[in-house]
Structure formats: C-alpha cells, structure tokens
Backbone as CSV, one residue per row, in Angstrom:
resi,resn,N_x,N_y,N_z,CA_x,CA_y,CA_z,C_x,C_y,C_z
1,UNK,139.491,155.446,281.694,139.315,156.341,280.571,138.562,157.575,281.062
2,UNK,139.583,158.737,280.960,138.519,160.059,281.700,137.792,160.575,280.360
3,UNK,138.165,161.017,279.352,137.015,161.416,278.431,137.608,161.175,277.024
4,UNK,136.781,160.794,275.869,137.023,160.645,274.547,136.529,161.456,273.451
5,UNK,137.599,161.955,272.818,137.336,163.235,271.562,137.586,162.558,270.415
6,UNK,136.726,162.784,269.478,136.756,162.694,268.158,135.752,163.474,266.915
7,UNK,136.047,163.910,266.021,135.192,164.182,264.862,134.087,163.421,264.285
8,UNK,133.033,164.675,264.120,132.028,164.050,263.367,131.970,164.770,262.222
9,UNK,131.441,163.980,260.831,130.730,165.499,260.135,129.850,166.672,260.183
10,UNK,130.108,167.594,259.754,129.598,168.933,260.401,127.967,169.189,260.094
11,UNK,128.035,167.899,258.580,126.545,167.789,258.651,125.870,166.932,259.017
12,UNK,126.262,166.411,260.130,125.856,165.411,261.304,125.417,165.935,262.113
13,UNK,126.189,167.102,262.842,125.726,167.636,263.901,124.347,167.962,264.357
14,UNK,123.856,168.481,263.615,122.326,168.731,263.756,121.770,167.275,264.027
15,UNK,121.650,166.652,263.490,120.776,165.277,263.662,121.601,164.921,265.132
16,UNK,123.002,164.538,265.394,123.113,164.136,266.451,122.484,164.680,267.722
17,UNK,122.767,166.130,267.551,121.912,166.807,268.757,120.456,166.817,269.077
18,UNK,120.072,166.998,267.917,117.891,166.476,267.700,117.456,167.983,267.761
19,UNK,116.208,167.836,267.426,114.753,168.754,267.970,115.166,169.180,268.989
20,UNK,115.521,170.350,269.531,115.314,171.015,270.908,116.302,170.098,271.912
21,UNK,117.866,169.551,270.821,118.590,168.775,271.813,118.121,167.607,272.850
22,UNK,116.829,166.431,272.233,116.328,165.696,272.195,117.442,164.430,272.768
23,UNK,117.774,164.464,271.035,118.768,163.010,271.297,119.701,163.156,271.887
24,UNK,120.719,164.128,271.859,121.713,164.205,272.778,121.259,163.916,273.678
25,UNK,120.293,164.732,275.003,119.897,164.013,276.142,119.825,163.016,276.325
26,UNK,118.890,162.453,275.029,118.375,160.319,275.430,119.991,159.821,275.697
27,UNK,120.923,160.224,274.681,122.499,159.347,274.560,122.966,159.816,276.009
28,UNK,122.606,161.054,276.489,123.464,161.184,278.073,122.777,160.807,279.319
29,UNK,121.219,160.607,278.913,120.393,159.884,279.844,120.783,158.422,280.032
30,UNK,120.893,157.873,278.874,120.840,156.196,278.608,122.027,155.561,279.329
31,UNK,123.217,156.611,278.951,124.611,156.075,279.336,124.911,157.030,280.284
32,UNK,124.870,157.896,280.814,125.153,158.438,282.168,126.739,159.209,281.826
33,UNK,126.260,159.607,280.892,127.737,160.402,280.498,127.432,161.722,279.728
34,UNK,128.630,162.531,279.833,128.237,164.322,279.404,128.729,164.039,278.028
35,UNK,128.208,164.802,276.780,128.306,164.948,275.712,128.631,166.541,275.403
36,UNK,129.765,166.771,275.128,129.826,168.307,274.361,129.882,168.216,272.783
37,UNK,129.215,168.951,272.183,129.581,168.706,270.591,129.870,170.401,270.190
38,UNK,130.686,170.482,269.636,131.303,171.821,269.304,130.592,172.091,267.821
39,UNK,129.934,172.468,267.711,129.215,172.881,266.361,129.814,173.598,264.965
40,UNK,131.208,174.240,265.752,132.085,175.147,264.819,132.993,173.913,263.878
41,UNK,133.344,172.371,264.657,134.011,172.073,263.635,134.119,170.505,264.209
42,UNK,132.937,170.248,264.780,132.490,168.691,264.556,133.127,167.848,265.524
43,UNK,133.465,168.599,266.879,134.786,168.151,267.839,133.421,167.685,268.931
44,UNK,133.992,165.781,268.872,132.419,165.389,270.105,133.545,165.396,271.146
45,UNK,133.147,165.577,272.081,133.671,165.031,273.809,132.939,164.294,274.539
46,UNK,133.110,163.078,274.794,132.388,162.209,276.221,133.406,162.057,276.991
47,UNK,132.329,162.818,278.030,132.606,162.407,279.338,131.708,161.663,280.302
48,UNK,132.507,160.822,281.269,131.577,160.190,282.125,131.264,160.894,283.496
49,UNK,129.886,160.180,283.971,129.588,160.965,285.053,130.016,160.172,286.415
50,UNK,129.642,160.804,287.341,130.355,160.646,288.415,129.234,158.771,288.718
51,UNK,130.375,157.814,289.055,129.674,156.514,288.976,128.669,155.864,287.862
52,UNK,129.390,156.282,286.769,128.656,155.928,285.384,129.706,154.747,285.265
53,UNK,129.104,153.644,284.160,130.388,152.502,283.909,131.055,152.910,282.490
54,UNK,132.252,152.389,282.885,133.169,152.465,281.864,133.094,152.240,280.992
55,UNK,132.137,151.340,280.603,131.961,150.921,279.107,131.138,151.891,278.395
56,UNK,130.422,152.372,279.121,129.510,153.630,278.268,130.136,154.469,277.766
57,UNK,131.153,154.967,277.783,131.543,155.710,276.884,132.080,155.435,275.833
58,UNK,132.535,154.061,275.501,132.953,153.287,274.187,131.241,153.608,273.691
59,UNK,130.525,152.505,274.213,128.976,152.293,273.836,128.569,154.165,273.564
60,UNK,128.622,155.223,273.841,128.541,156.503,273.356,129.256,156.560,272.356
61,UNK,130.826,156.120,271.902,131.030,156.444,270.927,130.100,155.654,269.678
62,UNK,130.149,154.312,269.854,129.497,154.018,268.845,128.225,154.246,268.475
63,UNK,127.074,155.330,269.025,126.273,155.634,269.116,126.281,156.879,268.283
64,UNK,127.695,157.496,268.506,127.809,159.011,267.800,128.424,158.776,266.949
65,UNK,129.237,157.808,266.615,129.419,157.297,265.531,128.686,157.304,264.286
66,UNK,127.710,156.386,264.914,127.001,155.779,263.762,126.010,156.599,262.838
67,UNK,125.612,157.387,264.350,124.975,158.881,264.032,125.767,159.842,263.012
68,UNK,126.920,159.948,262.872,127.905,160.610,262.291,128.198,160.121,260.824
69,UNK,127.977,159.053,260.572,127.801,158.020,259.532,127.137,157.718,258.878
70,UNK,126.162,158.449,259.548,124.398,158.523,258.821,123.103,158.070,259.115
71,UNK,123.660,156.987,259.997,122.219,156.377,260.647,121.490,157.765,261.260
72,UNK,120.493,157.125,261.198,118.719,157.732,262.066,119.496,157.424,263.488
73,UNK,118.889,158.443,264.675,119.198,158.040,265.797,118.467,157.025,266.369
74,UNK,117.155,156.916,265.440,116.587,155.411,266.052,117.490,154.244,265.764
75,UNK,118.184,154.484,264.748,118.681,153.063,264.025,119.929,152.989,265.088
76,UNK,120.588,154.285,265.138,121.849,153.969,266.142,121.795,153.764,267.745
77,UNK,119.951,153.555,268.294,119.803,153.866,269.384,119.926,152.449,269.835
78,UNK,120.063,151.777,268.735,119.598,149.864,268.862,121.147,149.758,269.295
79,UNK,122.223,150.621,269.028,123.560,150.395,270.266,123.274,150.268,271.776
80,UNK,122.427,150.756,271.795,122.670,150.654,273.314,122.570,148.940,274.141
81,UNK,121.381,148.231,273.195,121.581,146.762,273.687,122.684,146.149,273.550
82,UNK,122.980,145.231,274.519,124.430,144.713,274.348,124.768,144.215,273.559
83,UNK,123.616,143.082,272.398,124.564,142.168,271.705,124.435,142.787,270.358
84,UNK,124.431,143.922,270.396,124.317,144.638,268.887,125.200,145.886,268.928
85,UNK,125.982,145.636,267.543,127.465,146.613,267.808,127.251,147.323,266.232
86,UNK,128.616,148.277,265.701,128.555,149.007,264.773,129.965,148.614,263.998
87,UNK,129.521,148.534,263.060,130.744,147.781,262.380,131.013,149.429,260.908
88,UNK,132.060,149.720,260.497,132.935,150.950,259.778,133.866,150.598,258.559
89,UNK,132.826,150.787,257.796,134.199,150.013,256.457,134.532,151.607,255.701
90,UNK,135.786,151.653,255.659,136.095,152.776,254.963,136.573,152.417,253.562
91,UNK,135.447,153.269,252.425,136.144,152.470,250.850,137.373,152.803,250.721
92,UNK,138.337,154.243,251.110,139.117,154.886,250.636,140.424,153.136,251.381
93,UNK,140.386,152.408,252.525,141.057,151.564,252.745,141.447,150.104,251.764
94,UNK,140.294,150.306,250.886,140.042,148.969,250.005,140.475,149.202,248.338
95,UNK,139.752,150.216,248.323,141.005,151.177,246.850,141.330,152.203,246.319
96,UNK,141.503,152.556,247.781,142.490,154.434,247.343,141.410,155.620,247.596
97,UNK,142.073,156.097,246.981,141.204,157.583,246.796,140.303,158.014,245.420
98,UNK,140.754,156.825,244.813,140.014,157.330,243.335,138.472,157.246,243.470
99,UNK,137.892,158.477,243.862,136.663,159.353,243.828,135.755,158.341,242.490
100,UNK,135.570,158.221,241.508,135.324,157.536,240.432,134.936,155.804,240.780
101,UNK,136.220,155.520,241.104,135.698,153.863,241.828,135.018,154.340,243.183
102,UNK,135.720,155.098,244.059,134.611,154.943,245.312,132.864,154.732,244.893
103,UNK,132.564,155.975,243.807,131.579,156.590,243.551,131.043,154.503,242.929
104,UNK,131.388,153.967,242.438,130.919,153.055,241.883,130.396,151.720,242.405
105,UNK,131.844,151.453,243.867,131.015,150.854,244.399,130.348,150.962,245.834
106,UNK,130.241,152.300,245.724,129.053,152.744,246.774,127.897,152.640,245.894
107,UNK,127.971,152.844,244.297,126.202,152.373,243.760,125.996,151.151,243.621
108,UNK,127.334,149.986,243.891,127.055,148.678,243.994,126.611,148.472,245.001
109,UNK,126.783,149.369,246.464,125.859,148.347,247.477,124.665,149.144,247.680
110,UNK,124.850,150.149,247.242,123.000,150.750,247.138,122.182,150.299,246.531
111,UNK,122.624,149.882,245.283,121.677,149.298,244.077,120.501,150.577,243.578
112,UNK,120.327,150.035,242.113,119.145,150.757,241.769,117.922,151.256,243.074
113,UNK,117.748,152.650,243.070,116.773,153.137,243.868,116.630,152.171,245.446
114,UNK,118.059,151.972,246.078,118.273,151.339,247.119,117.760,150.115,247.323
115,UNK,117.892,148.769,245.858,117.188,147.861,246.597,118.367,146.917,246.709
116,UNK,119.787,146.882,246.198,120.633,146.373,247.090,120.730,146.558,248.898
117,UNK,120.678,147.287,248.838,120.810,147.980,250.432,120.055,147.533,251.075
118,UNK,118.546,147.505,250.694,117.201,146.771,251.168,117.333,145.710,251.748
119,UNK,117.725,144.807,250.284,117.310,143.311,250.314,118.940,142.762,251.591
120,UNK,119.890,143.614,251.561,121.175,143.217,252.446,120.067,143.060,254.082
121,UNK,119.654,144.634,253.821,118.853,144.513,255.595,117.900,143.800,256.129
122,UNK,116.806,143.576,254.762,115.839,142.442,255.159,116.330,140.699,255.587
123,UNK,117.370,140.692,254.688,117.832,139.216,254.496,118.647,139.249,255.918
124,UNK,119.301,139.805,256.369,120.153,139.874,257.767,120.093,140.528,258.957
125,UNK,118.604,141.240,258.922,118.391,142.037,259.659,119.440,143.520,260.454
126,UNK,120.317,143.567,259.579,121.327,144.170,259.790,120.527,145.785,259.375
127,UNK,121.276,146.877,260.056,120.949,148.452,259.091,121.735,148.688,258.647
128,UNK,122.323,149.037,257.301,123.330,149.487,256.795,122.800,150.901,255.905
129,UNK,124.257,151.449,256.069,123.989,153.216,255.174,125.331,153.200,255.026
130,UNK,125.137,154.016,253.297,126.175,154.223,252.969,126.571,155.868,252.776
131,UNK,127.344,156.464,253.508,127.504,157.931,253.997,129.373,158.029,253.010
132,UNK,129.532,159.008,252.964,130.329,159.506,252.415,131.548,158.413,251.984
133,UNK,132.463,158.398,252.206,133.564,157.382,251.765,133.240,155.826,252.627
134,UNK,132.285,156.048,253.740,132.467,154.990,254.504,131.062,154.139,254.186
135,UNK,130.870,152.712,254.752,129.487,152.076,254.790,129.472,151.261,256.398
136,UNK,128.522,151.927,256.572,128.334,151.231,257.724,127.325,150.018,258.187
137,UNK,127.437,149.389,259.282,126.467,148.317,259.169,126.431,148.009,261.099
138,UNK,124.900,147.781,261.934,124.446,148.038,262.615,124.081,146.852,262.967
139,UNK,124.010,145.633,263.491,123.701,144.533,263.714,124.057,143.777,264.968
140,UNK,123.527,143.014,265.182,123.584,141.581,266.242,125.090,140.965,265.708
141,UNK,125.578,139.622,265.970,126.801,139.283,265.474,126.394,138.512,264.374
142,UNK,125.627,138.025,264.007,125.271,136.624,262.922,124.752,138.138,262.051
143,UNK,123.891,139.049,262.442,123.402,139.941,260.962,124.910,140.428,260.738
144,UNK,125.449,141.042,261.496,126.292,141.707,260.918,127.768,141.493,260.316
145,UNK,127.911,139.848,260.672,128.709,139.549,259.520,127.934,138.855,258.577
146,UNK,126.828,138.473,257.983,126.714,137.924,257.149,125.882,139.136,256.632
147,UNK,126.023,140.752,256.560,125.947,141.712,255.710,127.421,142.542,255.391
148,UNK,128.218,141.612,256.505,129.823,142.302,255.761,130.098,141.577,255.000
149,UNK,130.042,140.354,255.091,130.501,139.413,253.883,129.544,139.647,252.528
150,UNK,128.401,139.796,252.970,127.365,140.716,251.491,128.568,142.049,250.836
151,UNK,128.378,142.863,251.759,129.067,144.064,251.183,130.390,143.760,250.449
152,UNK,131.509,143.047,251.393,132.432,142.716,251.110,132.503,142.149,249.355
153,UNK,132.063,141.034,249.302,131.356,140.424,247.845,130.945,141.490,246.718
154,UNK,130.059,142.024,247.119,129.764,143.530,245.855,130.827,143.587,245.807
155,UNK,131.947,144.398,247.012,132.893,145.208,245.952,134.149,144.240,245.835
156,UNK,134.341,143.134,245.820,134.896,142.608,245.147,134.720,142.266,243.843
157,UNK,133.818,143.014,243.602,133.202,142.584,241.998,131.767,141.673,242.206
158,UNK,131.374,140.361,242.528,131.127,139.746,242.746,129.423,140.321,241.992
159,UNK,128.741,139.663,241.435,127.414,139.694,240.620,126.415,139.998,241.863
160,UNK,125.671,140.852,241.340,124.226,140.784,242.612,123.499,139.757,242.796
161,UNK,123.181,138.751,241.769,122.380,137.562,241.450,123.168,136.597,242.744
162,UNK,124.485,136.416,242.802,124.961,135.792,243.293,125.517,136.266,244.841
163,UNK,125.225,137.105,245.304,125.113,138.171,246.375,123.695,137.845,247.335
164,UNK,122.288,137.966,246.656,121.445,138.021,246.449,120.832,136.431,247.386
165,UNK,121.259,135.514,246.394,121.670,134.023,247.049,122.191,133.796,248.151
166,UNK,123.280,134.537,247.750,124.245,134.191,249.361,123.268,134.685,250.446
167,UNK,122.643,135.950,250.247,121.970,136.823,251.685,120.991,135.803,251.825
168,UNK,119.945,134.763,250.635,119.153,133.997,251.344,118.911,132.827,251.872
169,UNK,120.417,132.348,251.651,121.094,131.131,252.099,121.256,131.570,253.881
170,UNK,121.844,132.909,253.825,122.312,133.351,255.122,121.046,133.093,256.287
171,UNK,119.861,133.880,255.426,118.809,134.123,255.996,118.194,133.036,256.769
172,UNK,117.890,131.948,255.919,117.698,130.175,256.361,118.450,130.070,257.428
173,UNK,119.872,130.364,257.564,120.708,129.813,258.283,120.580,130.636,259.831
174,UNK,120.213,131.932,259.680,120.364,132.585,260.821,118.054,132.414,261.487
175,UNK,117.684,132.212,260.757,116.374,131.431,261.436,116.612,130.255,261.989
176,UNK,117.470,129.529,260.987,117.189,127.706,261.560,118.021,128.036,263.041
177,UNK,119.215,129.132,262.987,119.582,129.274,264.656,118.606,129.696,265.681
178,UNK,118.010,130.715,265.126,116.696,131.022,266.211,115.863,130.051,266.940
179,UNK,115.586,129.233,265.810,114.785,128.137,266.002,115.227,127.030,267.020
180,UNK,116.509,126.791,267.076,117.365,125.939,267.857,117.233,126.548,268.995
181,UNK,118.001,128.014,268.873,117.982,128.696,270.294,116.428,128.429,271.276
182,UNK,115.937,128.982,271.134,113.867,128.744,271.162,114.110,127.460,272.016
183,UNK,114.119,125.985,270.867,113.991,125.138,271.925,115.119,124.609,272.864
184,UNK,116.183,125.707,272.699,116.840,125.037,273.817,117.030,125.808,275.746
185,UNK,116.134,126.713,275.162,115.779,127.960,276.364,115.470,126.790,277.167
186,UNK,115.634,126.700,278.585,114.899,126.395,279.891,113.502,127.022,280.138
C-alpha cells in the first residue's frame, strides 16, 4: 500500500492538526508515516516513510478517522495500542436519510444532558461520540461490542431501563474476565 486518501470534515481539520500542528506530528511521530491534510476541502493523505510498517497506515487511518468523527485526539490516540480499534456506525445505513429520525435516535444514544452516552462508556469502558450522521465507538474487543450491541438496542427502539441492565450485566461479565485473566497470567 503506497499511500491512502480520504475525507474528513472540514470542521475537523483544525483539531486533527492541533496547537501549532501538535497532533499531527504525535500521529506521524507514533506511526512513522507523512500526513498531508489539505485544509481547502478535507482531502487527508498518508503516506509511509521509508521502512515504516505497513500496518501503520491503516492504524493512521483509524486515528484520523476517529478524529474526524469527533473524538478528542486523546481519545483517538488510545488507537495506537494494538488491542483497541474504532468501530463507524453510519445512521443514514440503518434508516435512510430522514433527517427527523436520524435527529431522534442520535438523542436516544446521547440521552438527556449525555447520560446515555455516559453510563454506555462507564459500563464498557468503551468512548463513544456521536458526530454528525455517524456514532462512533473506541474500544478493546469485549468494550466495544458490548457498547455496539448497547447502541444497536437504543435504536432499535429498545427502552433505556432495559439497555441500562444489559450495560450492567455486561459490566460483571467483562470484570469477572479480568479477574480470570489475572489469575491465569504466569
């Protein structure tokens, strides 16, 4: 793979680049790859550097991604560890374009004054933001499907009470693994 182009939003750009072009550096320091971002109309380019690995530039996209999506670059910087990836739900895929339902259940997974959204991240340790048509979600593999299957649930209709449950059923379940893991370390 010699280099990968894609769009961001245009009011992304600023945050992706940082303070005095901050973060961009950390993302081309971390992964060893060139970043151009075209400011006129949201056009990213990675490229890799000479003996950089191949995978970094996937691992860059999902970094500018997520950045693009809305995360904090701290929140999207937690890409760079391996076992934590970025997961992209687009509402307009689940029911159309009608602006009206999007709008509705993007306030189903925000909840009043964001404490749906909250209680999804505390209970699964997952980050999720919900940015324009899309929701995204930032996690390990155990947070981050058991905050897609959260999300998923809202907009199927599905009650918060009973949402709510599910995340602290999840929660039990993804400690009692920790706990296993722990004693089974060497």
């Amino acid at each position: 793979m010699s280099e990968l182009s894609f769009l961001i939003p245009k009011a992304r750009i600023g945050v992706l680049i940082g303070q005095n072009g901050e973060v961009k550096a950390e993302i081309e320091r971390r992964l060893n790859i060139e970043l151009n971002v075209n400011s006129e109309n949201g056009l990213v380019t990675i490229k890799p550097k000479e003996g950089s690995d191949p995978l970094s530039i996937l691992k860059a996209k999902d970094v500018v991604t997520a950045i693009g999506r809305g995360f904090s670059p701290e929140r999207a910087f937690k890409l760079f560890n391996e076992d934590v990836s970025l997961e992209i739900i687009d509402l307009r895929d689940i029911i159309g374009k009608n602006e009206n339902a999007i709008r509705r259940l993007k306030g189903r997974v925000i909840g009043r004054d964001g404490k749906t959204r909250k209680i999804i991240e505390e209970n699964t340790g997952a980050y999720v933001t919900v940015y324009g048509y899309t929701i995204g979600i930032i996690g390990s593999y155990d947070a981050l499907s058991a905050a897609r299957e959260a999300i998923e649930m809202l907009l199927k209709g599905r009650q918060h009470s009973t949402v709510y449950k599910f995340l602290e059923a999840k929660r039990r379940e993804i400690k009692r693994k920790e706990h296993i893991e722990l004693w089974e370390k060497p």
